[in-house]
C-alpha positions, 0 to 999 in steps of 0.5 A: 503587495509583495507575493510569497513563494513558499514550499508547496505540498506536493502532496497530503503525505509530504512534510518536507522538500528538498530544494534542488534548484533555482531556475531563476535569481534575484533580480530576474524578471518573472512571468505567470507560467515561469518555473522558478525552482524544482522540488525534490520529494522521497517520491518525484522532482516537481516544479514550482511555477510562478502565476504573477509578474514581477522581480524575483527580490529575495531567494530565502532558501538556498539552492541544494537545501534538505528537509524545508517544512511544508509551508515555509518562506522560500522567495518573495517576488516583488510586484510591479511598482515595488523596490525589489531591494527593500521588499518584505514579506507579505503580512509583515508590514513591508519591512525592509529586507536585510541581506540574505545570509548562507544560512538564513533562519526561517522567517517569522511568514504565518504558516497554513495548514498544507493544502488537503487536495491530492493535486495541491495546485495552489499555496496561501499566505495570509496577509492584509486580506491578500493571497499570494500563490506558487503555482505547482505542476508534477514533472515526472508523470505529467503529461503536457498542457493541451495545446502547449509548446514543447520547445527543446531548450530554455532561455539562453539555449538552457535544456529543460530537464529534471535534476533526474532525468540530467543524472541518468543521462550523464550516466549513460552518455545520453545527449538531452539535445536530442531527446524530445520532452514530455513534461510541462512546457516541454520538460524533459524527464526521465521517462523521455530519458529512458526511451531514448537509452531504449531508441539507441539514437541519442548517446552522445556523438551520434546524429542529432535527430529529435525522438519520436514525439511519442515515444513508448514508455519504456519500463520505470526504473527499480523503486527505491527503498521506502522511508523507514517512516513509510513502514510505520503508515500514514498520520491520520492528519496526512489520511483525512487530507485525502478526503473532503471534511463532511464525508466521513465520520471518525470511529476510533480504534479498541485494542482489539482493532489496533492488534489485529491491524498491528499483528496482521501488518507486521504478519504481511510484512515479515511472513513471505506468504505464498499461496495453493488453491484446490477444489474439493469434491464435496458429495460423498462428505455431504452425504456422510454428514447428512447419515452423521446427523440423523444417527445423533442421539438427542438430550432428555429436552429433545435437542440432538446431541450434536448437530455438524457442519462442512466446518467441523469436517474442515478442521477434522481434516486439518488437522488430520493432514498436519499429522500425516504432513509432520514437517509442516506441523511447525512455527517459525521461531527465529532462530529454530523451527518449533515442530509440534506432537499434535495439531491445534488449528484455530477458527476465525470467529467473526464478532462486531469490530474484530475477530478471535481465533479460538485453538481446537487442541489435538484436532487430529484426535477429537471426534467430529462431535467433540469438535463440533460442541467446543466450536459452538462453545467457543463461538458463543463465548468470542461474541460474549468476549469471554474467551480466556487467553489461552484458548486463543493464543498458539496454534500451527495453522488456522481455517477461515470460511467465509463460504456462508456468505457466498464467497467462493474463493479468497485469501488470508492473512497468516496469523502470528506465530502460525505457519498457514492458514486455510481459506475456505469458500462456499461449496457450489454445484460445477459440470466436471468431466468423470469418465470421460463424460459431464457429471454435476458435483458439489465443489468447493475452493479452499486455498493455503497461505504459507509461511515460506521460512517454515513451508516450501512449494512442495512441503505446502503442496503435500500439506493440501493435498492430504487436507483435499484427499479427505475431504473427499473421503471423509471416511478416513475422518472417523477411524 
């Protein structure tokens, strides 16, 4: 039965390859462990290995040919006792084979689904009940097989190496005969490439002396640009080939999931954040919110007229500090930076599967109860998803805490068309040094994400550093 070499899956991700080489032609006599040719991937030069003896009797696809489907015919080994000249495919009844053409269209060979294992090591076709296979080892990474042979060159004196590893030694005047390989079956590749550039000791007309068969690593070169399509994400066939079938369950996506993911991607994407973490001393807020919540007055059913929390005070100060920080009271509008008269800070409100970001308009001018009130209103009405529009969209800057779980500290993600966000975390009790000696405060971590078009280092620094003196003199809140 004739065994069929298709283009292998190199990985869950990969639809297509690049056939860089043939290392074998037709008529060649080929052995379990022979590499048969290499496959260029927008990530790595692979090799496709044979695991059977036999006659290589028919290359399908050309040397130097882009863009091969995943699963596509590329050769047809032969086994023994069959005619290499008049052997087919395997499943297509043994069909004489016509001559190759230079543009030889895809063969009629079933396709399978490309293998769902992140080190695909084997390929199938199906036919007559027979499976025939194409064995893939990676080159660029890979480290040799226990107890494998690293020879330095091939048959007929050839040197092994990657189409990579050849390229930058020809720019670089490197000798592969004097490189010691490090992939399969003594490969060399490019890192082998880049030690020796690193060494000295292989540029072309000097001593040929082998490398040290360790040779440190040196640093991988710049990353190359990713695909446009990358940018847009994995396929949810190429993400479930990650995993096995039966450990998961799929819940699929409500709008609200699919614009938080689309507006938080593209945030992460186009927004340089950077970001600026403080501690804040929390005592003297504690004990002004404590006073603040016995003087409130109550209703004619006996409930208290408001009742506040660290986060009204944290929106209060953001607020304020935005004022006293105008330049960073501002969004990125492309062509323009948008400065704004007062400060509207939003609150991220967690609710099942997403979140809104409620606008508390002109914070700097709200009292701390009225902040309080509209931020128990605005809460109750986001778990209900009752919010309007409008008192969602726009916004300069948001406060995210996350200290009721016990988080102390964390970064977020700037929520277009904002220019920062404020990350809050729990207040807990630290030894500091006061005057010299220990002392037990109360402190809490906030940290600032920043939209670098909007805000620089300094302008970001001020921004935080009015937010912190106010916290710890909440005082300046009420006046």
């Amino acid at each position: 039965m004739p065994i069929n070499v298709l283009m292998p899956a190199l990985s869950p991700t990969m639809e297509k390859g690049n056939l860089a080489k043939w290392l074998k032609k037709e008529g060649d006599a080929v052995k379990s462990g022979d590499v048969l040719a290499e496959i260029e991937t927008d990530k790595a030069t692979m090799e496709v290995e044979a695991i059977d003896e036999g006659i290589l009797a028919r290359i399908i696809v050309a040397e130097g040919t882009a863009d091969v489907p995943v699963n596509d015919l590329i050769a047809i080994i032969a086994s023994e006792g069959e005619d290499p000249k008049t052997v087919g495919a395997a499943g297509d009844g043994g069909a004489k084979a016509e001559a190759p053409k230079a543009d030889a269209p895809k063969t009629d060979a079933p396709k399978t689904d490309a293998p769902k294992s992140d080190t695909p090591a084997l390929n199938t076709t199906p036919g007559d009940g027979h499976k025939s296979y194409a064995r893939v080892d990676a080159a660029p990474d890979g480290a040799k097989p226990d107890g494998a042979a690293a020879p330095q060159a091939g048959q007929g004196g050839r040197i092994v190496a990657s189409p990579l590893a050849r390229r930058i030694a020809k720019l670089e005047g490197i000798d592969l005969s004097a490189v010691s390989g490090s992939g399969p079956h003594g490969r060399v590749i490019e890192r082998d490439v880049r030690a020796a550039i690193a060494g000295g000791s292989a540029k072309a007309g000097a001593p040929k002396t082998a490398a040290p068969a360790a040779a440190p690593a040196a640093a991988p070169a710049p990353a190359a640009p990713a695909p446009k399509a990358a940018a847009q994400g994995l396929t949810t066939d190429q993400v479930r080939g990650f995993y096995q079938k039966g450990t998961f369950e799929e819940v699929p996506l409500d709008g609200m999931r699919k614009t938080i993911a689309k507006r938080l991607t593209e945030a992460m994407q186009v927004a340089p954040h950077f970001y600026l973490t403080v501690d804040c001393e929390l005592d003297a807020l504690m004990a002004l919110r404590e006073q603040l919540n016995k003087s409130a007055g109550t209703t004619k059913d006996g409930k208290p007229l408001f009742k506040l929390s660290v986060n009204d005070f944290v929106i209060k100060a953001m607020g304020l500090a935005l004022m006293r920080v105008p330049a960073a009271n501002a969004v990125w509008a492309e062509d323009r930076i948008l400065r704004f008269n007062n400060a509207e800070v939003g609150v991220a409100v967690a609710i099942d599967g997403g979140l809104f970001t409620p606008v508390i308009r002109k914070a700097d001018q709200k009292t701390l109860s009225t902040i309080s009130n509209e931020m128990k209103d605005f809460a109750g009405r986001a778990r209900a998803k009752k919010l309007k529009p409008e008192e969602y969209q726009g916004g300069v800057t948001s406060v995210s805490n996350l200290g009721m779980f016990g988080i102390k500290h964390f970064t977020a993600v700037i929520n277009p068309p904002q220019s920062s966000i404020l990350a809050v975390g729990a207040g807990e009790k630290r030894v500091v040094v006061k005057d010299g000696a220990p002392a037990v405060v109360q402190v809490m971590t906030a940290t600032l994400s920043c939209d670098h078009r909007v805000l620089d280092g300094a302008l970001g620094a001020e921004l935080i550093s009015a937010f912190k003196s106010l916290i710890e003199h909440p005082m300046g809140m009420l006046v």
